[in-house]
C-alpha positions as CSV (number, residue, x, y, z in Angstrom):
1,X,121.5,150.7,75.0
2,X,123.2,147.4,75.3
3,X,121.7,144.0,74.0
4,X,121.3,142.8,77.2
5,X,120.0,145.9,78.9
6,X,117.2,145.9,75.6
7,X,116.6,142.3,76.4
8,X,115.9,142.3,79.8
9,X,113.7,146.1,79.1
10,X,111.6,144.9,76.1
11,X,112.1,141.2,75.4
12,X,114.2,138.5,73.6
13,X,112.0,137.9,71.0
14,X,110.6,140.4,68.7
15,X,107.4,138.5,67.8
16,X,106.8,137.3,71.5
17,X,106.9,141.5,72.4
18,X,104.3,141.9,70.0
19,X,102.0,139.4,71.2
20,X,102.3,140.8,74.8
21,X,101.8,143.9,73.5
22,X,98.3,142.7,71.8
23,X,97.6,141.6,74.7
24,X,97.6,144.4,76.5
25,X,95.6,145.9,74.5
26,X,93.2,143.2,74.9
27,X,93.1,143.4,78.4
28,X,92.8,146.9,78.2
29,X,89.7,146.4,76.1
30,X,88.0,143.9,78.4
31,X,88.4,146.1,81.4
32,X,86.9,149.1,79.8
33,X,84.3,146.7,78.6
34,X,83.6,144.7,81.6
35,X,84.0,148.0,84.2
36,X,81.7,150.1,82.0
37,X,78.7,147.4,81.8
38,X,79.3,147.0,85.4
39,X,76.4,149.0,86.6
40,X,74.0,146.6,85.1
41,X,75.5,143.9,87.4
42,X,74.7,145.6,90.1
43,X,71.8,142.9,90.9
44,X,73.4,139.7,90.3
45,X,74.4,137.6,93.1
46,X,78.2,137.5,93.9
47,X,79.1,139.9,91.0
48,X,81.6,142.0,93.0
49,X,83.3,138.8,94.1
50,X,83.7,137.5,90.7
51,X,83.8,140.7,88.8
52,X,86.3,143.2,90.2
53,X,88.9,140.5,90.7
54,X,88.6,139.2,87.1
55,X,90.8,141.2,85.1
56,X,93.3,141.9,87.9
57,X,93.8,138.5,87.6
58,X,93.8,138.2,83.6
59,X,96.4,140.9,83.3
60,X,98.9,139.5,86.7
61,X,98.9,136.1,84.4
62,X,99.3,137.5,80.9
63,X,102.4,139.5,82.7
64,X,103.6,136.5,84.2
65,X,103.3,134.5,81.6
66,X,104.9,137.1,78.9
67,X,108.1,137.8,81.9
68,X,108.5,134.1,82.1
69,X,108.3,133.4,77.6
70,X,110.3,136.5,76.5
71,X,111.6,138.5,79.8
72,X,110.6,142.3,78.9
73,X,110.0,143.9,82.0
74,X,108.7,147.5,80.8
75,X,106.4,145.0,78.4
76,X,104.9,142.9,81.3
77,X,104.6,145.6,83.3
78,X,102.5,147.6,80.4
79,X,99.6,144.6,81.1
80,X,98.8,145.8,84.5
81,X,98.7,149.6,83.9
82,X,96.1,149.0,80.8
83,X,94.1,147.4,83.1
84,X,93.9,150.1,85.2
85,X,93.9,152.5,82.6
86,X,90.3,150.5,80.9
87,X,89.1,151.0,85.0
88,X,89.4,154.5,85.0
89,X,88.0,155.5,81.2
90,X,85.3,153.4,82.2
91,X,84.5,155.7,85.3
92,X,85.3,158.6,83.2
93,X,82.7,157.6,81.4
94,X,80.2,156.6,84.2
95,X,80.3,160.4,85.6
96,X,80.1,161.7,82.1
97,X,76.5,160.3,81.5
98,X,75.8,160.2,84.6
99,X,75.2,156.7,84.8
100,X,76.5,155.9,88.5
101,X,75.2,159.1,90.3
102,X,78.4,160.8,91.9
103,X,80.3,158.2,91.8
104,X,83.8,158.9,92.6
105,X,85.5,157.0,95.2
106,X,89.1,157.7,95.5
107,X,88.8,160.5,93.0
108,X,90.5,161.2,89.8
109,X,94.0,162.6,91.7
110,X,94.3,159.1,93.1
111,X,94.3,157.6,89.3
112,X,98.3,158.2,89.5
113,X,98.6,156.5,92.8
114,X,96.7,153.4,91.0
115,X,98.5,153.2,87.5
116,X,102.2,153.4,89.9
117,X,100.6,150.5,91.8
118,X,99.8,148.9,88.9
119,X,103.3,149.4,87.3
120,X,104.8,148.3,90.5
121,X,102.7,145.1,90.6
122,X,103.6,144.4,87.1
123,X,107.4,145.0,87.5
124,X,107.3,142.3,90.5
125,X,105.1,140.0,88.8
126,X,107.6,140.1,85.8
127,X,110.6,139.8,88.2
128,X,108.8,136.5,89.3
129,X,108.2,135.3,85.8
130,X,111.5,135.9,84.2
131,X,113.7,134.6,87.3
132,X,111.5,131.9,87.4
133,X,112.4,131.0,83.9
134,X,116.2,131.3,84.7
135,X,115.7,129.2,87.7
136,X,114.2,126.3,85.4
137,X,116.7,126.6,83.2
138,X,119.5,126.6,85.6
139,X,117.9,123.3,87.3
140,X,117.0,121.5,83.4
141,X,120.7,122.1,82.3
């Protein structure tokens, strides 16, 4: 594989790829953490509004962010798909102790259909990151 080919796949910077990659892990964590205590949520006001979106969010923004600082777009893309990934251990986990009765909503043979949505999402938000980078660049020189 060529330098440039590895660049745009993985990053510039070694250290930066890292990072991102911490990151997702970290994101990952949170959304296993914050989709598993969800039931006890369930009666606070506006919780879904707040909640759900949350770590969508995080991990689009730690993509971006990492697309636009280091390119890698297999790395940015990684953020979204352990978001989804923390979503769906957590549900595992609900219907293994039984602590949201039958709870299933799209099923576990949609999970694939997710983590390609998320992937997808991640590839376009790193798309928009790194050309936005190149566009700055092109404008500040």
């Amino acid at each position: 594989m060529s330098s440039v080919s590895t660049a745009v796949l993985f990053g510039r910077d070694r250290h930066h790829t890292r990072r991102t990659l911490i990151l997702a892990a970290a994101v990952f964590l949170a959304s296993f953490v914050l989709y598993t205590s969800f039931p006890l949520y369930d009666g606070l006001p506006l919780t879904y509004l707040l909640i759900i979106p949350s770590i969508p969010v995080l991990a689009g923004a730690v993509a971006l962010i990492s697309a636009y600082r280091n390119d890698g777009l297999l790395v940015s893309a990684l953020v979204p798909v352990m978001a989804v990934l923390g979503l769906e251990l957590s549900v595992a986990l609900w219907l293994a102790f039984d602590l949201v009765p039958s709870y299933d909503p799209a099923g576990f043979g949609f999970v694939p259909v997710l983590l390609a949505a998320a992937f997808g999402i991640g590839v376009a938000v790193a798309a928009v990151g790194a050309g936005t980078r190149r566009v700055v660049a092109h404008i500040s020189s």
